[in-house]
LUMBARO-834327 format. One record per residue (C-alpha): residue number from 0; chain; y, x, z. Coordinates in steps of 0.1 Angstrom, whole numbers, plus 5000, padded with zeros to 4 digits. Layout:
(NUM 'A' (Y X Z))
...
This chain:
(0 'A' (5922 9468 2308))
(1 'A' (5889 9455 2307))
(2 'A' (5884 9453 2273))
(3 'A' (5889 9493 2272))
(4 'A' (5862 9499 2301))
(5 'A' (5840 9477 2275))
(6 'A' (5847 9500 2247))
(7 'A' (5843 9533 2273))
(8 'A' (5808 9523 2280))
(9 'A' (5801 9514 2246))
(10 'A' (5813 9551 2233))
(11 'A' (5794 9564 2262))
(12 'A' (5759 9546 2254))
(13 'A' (5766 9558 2218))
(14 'A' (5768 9594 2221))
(15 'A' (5738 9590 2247))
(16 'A' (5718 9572 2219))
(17 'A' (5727 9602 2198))
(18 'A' (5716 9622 2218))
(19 'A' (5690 9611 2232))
(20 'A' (5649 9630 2233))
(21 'A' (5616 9627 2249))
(22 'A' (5586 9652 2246))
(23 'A' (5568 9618 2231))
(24 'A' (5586 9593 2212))
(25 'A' (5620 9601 2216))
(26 'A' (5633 9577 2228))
(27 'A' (5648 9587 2269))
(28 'A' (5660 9563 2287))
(29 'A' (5698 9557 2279))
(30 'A' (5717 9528 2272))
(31 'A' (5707 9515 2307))
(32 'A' (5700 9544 2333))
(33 'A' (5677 9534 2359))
(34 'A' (5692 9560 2388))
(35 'A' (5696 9540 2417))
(36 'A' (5731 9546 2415))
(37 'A' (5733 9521 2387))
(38 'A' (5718 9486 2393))
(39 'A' (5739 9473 2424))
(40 'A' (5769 9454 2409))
(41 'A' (5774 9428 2386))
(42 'A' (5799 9459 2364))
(43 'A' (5766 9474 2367))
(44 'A' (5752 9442 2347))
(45 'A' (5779 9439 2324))
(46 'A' (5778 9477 2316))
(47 'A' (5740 9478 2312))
(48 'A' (5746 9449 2285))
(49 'A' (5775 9459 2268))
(50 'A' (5755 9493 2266))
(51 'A' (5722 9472 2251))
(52 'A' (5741 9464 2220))
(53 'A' (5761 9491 2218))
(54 'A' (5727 9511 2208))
(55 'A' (5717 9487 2191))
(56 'A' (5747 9485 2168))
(57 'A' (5749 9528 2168))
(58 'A' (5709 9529 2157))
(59 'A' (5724 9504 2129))
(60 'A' (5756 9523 2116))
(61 'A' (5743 9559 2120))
(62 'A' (5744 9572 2087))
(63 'A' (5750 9539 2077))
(64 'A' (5716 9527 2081))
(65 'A' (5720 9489 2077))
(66 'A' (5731 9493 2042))
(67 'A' (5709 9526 2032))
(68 'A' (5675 9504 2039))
(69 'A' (5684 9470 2030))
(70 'A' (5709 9472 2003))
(71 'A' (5706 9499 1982))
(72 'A' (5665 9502 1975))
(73 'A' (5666 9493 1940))
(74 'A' (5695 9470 1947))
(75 'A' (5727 9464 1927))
(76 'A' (5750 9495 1940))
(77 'A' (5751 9522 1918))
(78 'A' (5758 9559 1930))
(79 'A' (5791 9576 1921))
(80 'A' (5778 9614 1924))
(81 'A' (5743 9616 1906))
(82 'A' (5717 9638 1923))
(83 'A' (5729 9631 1954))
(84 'A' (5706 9613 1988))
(85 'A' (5724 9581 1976))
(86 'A' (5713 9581 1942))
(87 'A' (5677 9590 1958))
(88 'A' (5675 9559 1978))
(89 'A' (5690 9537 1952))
(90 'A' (5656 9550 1933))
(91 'A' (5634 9546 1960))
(92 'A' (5626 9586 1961))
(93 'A' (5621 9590 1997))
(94 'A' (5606 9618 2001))
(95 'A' (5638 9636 1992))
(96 'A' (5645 9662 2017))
(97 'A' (5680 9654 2021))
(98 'A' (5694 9657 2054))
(99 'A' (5707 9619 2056))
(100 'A' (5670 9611 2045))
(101 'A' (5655 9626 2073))
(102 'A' (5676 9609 2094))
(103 'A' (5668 9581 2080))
(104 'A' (5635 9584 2086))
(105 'A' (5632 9591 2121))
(106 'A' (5631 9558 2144))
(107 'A' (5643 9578 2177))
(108 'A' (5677 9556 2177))
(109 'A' (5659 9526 2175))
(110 'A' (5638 9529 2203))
(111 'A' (5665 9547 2222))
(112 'A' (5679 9506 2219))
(113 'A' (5644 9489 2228))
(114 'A' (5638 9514 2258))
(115 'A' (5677 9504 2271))
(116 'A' (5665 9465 2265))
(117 'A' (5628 9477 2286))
(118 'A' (5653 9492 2314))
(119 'A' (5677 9467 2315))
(120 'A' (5650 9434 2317))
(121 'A' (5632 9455 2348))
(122 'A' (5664 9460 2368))
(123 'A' (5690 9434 2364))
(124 'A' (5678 9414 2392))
(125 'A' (5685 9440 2415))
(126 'A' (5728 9435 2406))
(127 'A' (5722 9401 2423))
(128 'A' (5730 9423 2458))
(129 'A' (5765 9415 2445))
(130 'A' (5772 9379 2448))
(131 'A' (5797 9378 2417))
(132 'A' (5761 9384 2397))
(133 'A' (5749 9347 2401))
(134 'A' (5706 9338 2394))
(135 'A' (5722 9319 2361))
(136 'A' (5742 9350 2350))
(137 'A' (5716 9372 2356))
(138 'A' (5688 9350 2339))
(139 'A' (5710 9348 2309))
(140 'A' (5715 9380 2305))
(141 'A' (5681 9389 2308))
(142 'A' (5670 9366 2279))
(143 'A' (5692 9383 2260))
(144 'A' (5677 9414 2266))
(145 'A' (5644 9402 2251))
(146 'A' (5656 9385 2225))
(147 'A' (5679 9421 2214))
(148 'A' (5642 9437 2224))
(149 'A' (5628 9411 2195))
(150 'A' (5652 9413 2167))
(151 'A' (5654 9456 2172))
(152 'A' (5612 9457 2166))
(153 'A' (5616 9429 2137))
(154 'A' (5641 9455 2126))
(155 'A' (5623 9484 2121))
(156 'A' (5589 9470 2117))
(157 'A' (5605 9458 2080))
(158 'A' (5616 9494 2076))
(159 'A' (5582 9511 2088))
(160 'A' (5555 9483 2087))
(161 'A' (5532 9494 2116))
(162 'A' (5553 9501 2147))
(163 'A' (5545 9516 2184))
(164 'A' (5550 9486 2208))
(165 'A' (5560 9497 2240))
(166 'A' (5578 9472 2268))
(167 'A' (5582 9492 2295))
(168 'A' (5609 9514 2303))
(169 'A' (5605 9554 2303))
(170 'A' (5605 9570 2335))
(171 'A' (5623 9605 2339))
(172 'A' (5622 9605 2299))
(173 'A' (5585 9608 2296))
(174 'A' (5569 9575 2284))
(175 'A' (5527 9577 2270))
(176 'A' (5522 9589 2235))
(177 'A' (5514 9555 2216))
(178 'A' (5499 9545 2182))
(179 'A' (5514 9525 2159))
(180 'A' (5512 9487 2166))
(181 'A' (5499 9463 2136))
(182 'A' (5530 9448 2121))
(183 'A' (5512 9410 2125))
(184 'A' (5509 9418 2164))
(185 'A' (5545 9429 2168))
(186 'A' (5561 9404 2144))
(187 'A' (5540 9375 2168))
(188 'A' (5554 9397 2199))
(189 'A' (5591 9391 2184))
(190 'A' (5583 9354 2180))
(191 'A' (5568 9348 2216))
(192 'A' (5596 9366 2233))
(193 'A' (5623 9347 2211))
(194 'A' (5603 9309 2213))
(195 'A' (5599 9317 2256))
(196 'A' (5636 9329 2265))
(197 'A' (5657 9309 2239))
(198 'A' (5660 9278 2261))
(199 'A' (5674 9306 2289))
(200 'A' (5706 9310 2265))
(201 'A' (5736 9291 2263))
(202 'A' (5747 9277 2227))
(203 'A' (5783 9298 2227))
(204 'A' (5794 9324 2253))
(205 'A' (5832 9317 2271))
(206 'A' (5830 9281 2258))
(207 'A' (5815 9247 2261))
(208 'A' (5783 9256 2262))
(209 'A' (5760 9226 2243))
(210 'A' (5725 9236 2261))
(211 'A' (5709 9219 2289))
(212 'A' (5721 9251 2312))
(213 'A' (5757 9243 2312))
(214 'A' (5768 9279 2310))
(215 'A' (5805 9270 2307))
(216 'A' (5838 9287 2315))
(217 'A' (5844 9326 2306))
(218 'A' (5816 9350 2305))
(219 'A' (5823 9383 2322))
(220 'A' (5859 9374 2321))
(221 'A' (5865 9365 2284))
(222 'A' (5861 9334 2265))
(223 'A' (5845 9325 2232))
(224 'A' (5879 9332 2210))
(225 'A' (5867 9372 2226))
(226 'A' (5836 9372 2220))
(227 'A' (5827 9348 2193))
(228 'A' (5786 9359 2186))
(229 'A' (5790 9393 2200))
(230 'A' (5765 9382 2225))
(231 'A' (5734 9362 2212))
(232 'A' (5724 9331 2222))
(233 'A' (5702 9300 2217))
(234 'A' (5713 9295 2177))
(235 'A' (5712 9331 2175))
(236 'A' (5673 9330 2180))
(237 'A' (5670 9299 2155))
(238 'A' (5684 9318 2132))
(239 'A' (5660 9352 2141))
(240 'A' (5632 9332 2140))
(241 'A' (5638 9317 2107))
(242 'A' (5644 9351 2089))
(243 'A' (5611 9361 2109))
(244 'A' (5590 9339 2094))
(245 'A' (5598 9340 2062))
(246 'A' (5593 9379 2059))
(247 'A' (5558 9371 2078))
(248 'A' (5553 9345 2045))
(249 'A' (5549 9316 2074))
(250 'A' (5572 9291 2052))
(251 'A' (5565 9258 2070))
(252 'A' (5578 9276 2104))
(253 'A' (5605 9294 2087))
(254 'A' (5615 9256 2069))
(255 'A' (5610 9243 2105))
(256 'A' (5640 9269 2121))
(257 'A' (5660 9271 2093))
(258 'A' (5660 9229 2088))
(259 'A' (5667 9233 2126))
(260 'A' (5697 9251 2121))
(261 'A' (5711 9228 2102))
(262 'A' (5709 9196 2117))
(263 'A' (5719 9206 2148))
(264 'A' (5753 9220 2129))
(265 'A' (5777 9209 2147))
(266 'A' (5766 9228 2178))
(267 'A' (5765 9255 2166))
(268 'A' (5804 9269 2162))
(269 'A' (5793 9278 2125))
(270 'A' (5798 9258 2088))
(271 'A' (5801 9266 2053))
(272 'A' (5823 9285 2034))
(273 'A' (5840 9260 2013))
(274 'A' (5846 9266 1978))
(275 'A' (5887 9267 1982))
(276 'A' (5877 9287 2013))
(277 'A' (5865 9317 1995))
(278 'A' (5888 9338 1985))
(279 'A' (5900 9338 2021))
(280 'A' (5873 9339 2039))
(281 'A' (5846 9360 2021))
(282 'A' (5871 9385 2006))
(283 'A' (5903 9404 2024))
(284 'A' (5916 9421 2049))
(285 'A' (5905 9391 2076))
(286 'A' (5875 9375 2063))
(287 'A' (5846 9366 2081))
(288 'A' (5838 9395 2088))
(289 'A' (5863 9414 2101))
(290 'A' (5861 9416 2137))
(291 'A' (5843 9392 2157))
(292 'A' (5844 9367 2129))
(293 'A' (5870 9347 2138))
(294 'A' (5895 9342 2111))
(295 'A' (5930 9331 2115))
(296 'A' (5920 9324 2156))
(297 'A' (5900 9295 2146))
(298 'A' (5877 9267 2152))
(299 'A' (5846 9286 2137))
(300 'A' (5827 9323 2139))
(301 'A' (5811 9327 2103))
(302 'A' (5790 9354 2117))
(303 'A' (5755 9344 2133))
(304 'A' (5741 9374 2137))
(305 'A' (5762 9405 2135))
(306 'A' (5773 9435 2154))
(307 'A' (5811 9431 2154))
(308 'A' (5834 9460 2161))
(309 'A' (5863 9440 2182))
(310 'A' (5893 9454 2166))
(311 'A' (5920 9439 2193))
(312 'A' (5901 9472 2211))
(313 'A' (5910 9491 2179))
(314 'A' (5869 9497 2174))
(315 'A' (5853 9518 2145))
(316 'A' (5828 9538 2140))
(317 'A' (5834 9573 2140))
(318 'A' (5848 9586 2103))
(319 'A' (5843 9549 2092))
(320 'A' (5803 9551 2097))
(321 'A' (5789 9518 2103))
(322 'A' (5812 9501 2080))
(323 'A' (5805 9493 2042))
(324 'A' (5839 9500 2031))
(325 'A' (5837 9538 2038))
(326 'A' (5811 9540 2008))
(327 'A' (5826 9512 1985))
(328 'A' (5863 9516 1986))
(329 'A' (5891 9535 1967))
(330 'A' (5926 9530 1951))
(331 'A' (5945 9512 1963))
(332 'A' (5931 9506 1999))
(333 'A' (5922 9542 2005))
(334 'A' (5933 9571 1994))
(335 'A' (5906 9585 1970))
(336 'A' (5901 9581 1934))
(337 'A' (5866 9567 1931))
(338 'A' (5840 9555 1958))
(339 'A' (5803 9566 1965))
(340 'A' (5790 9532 1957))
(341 'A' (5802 9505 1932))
(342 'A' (5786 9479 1911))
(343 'A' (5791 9487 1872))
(344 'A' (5802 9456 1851))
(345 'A' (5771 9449 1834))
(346 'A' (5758 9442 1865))
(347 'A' (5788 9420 1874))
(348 'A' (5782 9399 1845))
(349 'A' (5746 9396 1849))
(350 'A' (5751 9386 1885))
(351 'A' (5782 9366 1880))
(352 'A' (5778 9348 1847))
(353 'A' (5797 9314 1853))
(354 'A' (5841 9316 1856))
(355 'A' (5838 9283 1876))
(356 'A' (5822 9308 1900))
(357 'A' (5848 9311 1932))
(358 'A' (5831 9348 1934))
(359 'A' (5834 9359 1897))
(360 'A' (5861 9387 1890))
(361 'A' (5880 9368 1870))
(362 'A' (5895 9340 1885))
(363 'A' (5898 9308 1861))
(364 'A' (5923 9288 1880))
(365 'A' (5949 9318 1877))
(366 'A' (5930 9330 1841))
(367 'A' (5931 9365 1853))
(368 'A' (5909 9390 1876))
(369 'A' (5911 9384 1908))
(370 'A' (5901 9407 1940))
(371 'A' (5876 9385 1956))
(372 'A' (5845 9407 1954))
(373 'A' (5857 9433 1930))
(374 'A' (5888 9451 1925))
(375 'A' (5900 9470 1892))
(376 'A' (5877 9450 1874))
(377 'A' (5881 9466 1842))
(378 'A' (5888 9503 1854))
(379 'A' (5857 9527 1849))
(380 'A' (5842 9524 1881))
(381 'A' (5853 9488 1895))
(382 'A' (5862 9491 1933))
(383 'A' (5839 9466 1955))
(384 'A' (5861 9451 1975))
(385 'A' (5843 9418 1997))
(386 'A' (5846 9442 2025))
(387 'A' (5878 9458 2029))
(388 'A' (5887 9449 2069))
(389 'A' (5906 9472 2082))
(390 'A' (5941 9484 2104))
(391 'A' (5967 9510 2091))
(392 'A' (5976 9538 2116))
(393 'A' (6013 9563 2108))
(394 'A' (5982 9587 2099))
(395 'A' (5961 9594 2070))
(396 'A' (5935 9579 2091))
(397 'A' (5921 9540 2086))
(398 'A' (5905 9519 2109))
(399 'A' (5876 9499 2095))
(400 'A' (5871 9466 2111))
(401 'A' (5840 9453 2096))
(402 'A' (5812 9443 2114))
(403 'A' (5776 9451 2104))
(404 'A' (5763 9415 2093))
(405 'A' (5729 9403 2096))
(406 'A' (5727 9371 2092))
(407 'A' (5754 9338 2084))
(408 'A' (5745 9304 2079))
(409 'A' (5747 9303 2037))
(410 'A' (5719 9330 2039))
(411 'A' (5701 9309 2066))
(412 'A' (5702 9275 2043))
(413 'A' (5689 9297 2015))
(414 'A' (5657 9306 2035))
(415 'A' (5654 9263 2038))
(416 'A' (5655 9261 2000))
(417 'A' (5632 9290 1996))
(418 'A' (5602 9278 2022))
(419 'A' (5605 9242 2003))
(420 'A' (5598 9263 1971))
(421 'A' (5568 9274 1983))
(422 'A' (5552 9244 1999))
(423 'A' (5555 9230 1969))
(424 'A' (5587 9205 1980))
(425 'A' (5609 9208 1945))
(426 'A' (5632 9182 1950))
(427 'A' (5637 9192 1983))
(428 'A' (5645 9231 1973))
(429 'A' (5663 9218 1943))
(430 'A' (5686 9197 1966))
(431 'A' (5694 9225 1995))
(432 'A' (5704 9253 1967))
(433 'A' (5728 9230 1950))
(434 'A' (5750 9223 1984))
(435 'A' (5756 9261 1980))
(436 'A' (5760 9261 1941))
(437 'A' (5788 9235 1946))
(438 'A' (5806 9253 1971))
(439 'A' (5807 9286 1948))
(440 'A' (5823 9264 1919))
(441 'A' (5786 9262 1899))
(442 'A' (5770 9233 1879))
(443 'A' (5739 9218 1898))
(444 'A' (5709 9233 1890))
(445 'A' (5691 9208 1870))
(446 'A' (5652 9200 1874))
(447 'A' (5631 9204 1837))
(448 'A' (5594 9193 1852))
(449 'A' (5573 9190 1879))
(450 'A' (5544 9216 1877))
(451 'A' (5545 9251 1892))
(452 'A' (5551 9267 1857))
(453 'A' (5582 9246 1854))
(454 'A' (5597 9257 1888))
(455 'A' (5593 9295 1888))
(456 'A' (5631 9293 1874))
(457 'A' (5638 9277 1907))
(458 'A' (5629 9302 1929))
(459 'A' (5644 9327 1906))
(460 'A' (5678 9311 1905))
(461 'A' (5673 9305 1948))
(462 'A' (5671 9338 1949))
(463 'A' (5698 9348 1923))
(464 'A' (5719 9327 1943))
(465 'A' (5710 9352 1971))
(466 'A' (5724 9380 1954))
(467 'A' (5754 9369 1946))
(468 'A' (5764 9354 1978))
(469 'A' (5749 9382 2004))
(470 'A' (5759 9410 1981))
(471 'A' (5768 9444 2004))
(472 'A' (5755 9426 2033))
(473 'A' (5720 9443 2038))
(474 'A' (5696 9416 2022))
(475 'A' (5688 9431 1987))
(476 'A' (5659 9451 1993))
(477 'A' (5644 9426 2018))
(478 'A' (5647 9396 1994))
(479 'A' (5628 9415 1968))
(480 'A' (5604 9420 1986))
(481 'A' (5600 9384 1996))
(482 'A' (5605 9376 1959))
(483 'A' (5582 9396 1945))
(484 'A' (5558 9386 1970))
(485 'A' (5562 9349 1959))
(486 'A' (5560 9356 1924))
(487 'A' (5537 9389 1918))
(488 'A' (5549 9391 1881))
(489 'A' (5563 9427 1883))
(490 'A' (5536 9451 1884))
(491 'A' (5557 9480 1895))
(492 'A' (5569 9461 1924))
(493 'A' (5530 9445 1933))
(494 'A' (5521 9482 1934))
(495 'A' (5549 9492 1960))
(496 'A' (5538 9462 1983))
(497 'A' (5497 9467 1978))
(498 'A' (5502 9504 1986))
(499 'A' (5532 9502 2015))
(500 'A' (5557 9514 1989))
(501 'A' (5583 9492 2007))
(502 'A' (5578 9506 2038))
(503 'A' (5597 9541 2047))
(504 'A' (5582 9572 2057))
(505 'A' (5578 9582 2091))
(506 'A' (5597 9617 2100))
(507 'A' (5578 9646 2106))
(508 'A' (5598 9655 2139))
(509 'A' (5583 9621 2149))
(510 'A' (5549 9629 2139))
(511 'A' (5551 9662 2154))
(512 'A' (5562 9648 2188))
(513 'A' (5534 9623 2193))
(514 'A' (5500 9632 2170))
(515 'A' (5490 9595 2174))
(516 'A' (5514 9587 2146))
(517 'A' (5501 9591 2110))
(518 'A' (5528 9589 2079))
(519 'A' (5524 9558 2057))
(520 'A' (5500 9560 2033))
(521 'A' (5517 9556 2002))
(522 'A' (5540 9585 2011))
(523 'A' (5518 9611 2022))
């Protein structure tokens, strides 16, 4: 089936990312192989593609890294085994030499993605020697390229600040030993590649595509119901570009996307969660985002930027890695008595202080505790349980079906209402955060005055809204950072951005590789 030869090349580009090692960066050529034997069909295109986000994805669930750098960082999780490298990152200790930690510190999978994106932009055009591989096929799915290129160096430059920017492909393995890259210059790199090849995307891929290219029917054989935002397109970089600009501090263009994002809505194949929508849709077995985040076959994909794991191809990541739920589940949806992460109650009721909330563990309409975000509510370690996608096999053995989320559009209108806070547009921010408070079941947030002083509350309770709605899905550390930037009332947390506290270190295997490299200050 096709779908399977999908899933063999993305196995085959994952082990190859896992593997892969240069004498400089480390980071050989692998997603996207330049031999001449590849680059001569249009399954050479597809594969080379496929393979793009499929490192992509693998750099993000190795050792689950999406969660490890922007959840847990002084974030709400707390670890179930004390002492351990999860209890070290939850403290922000990372000079720990635990062997996840390393491992978390070395950027060789990441750039093991960007070099496959280098490779695949320099040689697509040569699979247009197969007349299936049309100029607009081709130019689409080179956009995409940059644009994964973009959002994998926004990536990591939030993880490691200063970054190496390289944009051409290695050759033989070998690529020039190269310096780290001011953050400003590769954050306005991401943006310039974004801005020039978002008008080469379609809207929705498989579909009715809403952009002046007309890129309708199937893509690569499949339509949208398949795919849903496996592969990015134009909203895709609205989206990227507002969460850019608001880690860059560049509110009016981050209000500018996100506002963008909204209007045009309807295009879009996303909406809101709607308040007698959540306990479907942001809690269970098929919520949003299980699979390709598509519940029920429907009308909508709730994920705008994700990296789904198609489970009609029965996809996971190997020993559930990649997926929250092999961290934060237990009884009764696995078989083990506690998990490695949970949330402990008083952090519950600090987060989730209202019972008209749709999210809160107990459940007003039904005056009991429900299993929307929490399970066992009142059992000694509560089970989080938003995430719990998965399939049942005759085995011991469970298939996780999450995907690894980046961005949806709640988190996206949040951004609106926080750039409005800081240009000094109240009302404005006032308004946008209480379209999401009513949908969760909450009060309006009510305006007391009109100076500064009176509306620091406001951007506390924006971004208290933040944490309740995004919790698990990788945001925490990131939005403290942007908080506490704002604000600058915690003197712990001013020290940790004046000094590059909220940057990782750099591994020594990558230091020792390439001598250009020097750690970040405030870990040496």
């Amino acid at each position: 089936m096709k779908q399977n030869r999908i899933l063999t090349c993305l196995m085959a580009f994952y082990l190859l990312a896992l593997t892969a090692c240069s004498k400089k960066l480390d980071i050989e050529s692998s997603a996207a192989s330049p031999r001449m034997a590849m680059w001569q069909t249009y399954d050479d295109a597809k594969a080379g593609l496929v393979g793009i986000y499929g490192l992509t994805r693998a750099a993000l669930a190795e050792n689950n890294a999406h969660w490890m750098y922007g959840e847990l960082r002084k974030g709400d999780f707390t670890s179930a085994t004390k002492g351990g490298y999860l209890d070290a990152i939850i403290g922000n200790d990372l000079n720990k030499s635990y062997p996840e930690i390393i491992q978390l510190t070395n950027w060789r999978r990441f750039y093991a993605a960007i070099d496959g994106c280098n490779t695949f932009i320099e040689n697509a055009q040569k699979c247009k020697a197969d007349l299936r591989y049309s100029e607009l096929n081709c130019k689409v799915d080179i956009a995409q390229a940059h644009i994964l290129r973009a959002f994998n160096y926004f990536y990591i430059s939030r993880i490691w600040g200063d970054v190496p920017l390289i944009i051409n492909a290695t050759k033989d393995g070998n690529t020039l030993q190269v310096a780290r890259t001011p953050q400003k210059q590769v954050l306005n790199f991401c943006i310039s590649e974004i801005r020039n090849y978002m008008d080469s995307l379609p809207t929705e891929y498989g579909g009715a595509d809403k952009s002046k290219l007309g890129f309708n029917g199937n893509y690569y054989g499949e339509s949208w119901s398949v795919w849903g935002n496996a592969f990015w397109g134009y909203y895709q970089c609205v989206a990227l570009l507002a969460e850019i600009y608001a880690w860059m501090g560049d509110y009016q263009n981050a209000y500018n996307y996100s506002y963008k994002f909204a209007v045009e809505l309807g295009k879009t194949r996303t909406k809101f969660i709607e308040t007698s929508e959540v306990t479907g849709l942001l809690a269970g077995s098929r919520s949003v985002f299980y699979s390709n985040g598509i519940p029920n076959n429907g009308s909508y994909c709730y994920q705008v930027l994700a990296f789904p794991y198609r489970m009609a191809n029965r996809e996971s990541g190997p020993s559930g890695v990649g997926h929250l739920e092999s961290l934060t589940l237990a009884n009764p949806y696995v078989a083990r008595n506690r998990p490695d992460l949970y949330i402990t109650r008083d952090t519950i009721s600090q987060m989730f202080y209202s019972v008209n909330d749709a999210r809160n563990p107990y459940q007003f309409e039904f005056k009991n505790y429900g299993t929307v975000y929490f399970t066992n509510y009142y059992n000694a370690i509560p089970v989080f349980s938003k995430f719990r996608n998965m399939e049942y096999t005759n085995s011991q053995f469970t298939i996780f079906g999450s995907c690894i989320p980046i961005a949806r559009f709640e988190g996206i209108y949040l951004i609106r209402a926080e750039a409005q806070y800081v240009l000094g547009n109240y009302n404005d921010a006032w308004a946008v955060l209480n379209e999401i408070r009513k949908r969760r079941g909450l009060n309006p947030w009510l305006v007391s005055g009109s100076q500064p002083e009176d509306m620091r509350q406001l951007l506390v309770d924006i971004f208290l809204e933040r944490r309740r709605e995004l919790v698990g899905e990788g945001d925490r550390w990131y939005d403290q950072v942007r908080f506490n930037k704002i604000m600058r009332t915690d003197p712990a947390f001013n020290e940790l951005i004046d000094r590059g506290g909220i940057y990782w270190p750099v591994a020594q295997e990558v230091m020792d590789k390439n001598p250009l490299i020097e750690q970040n200050p405030y870990w040496k």
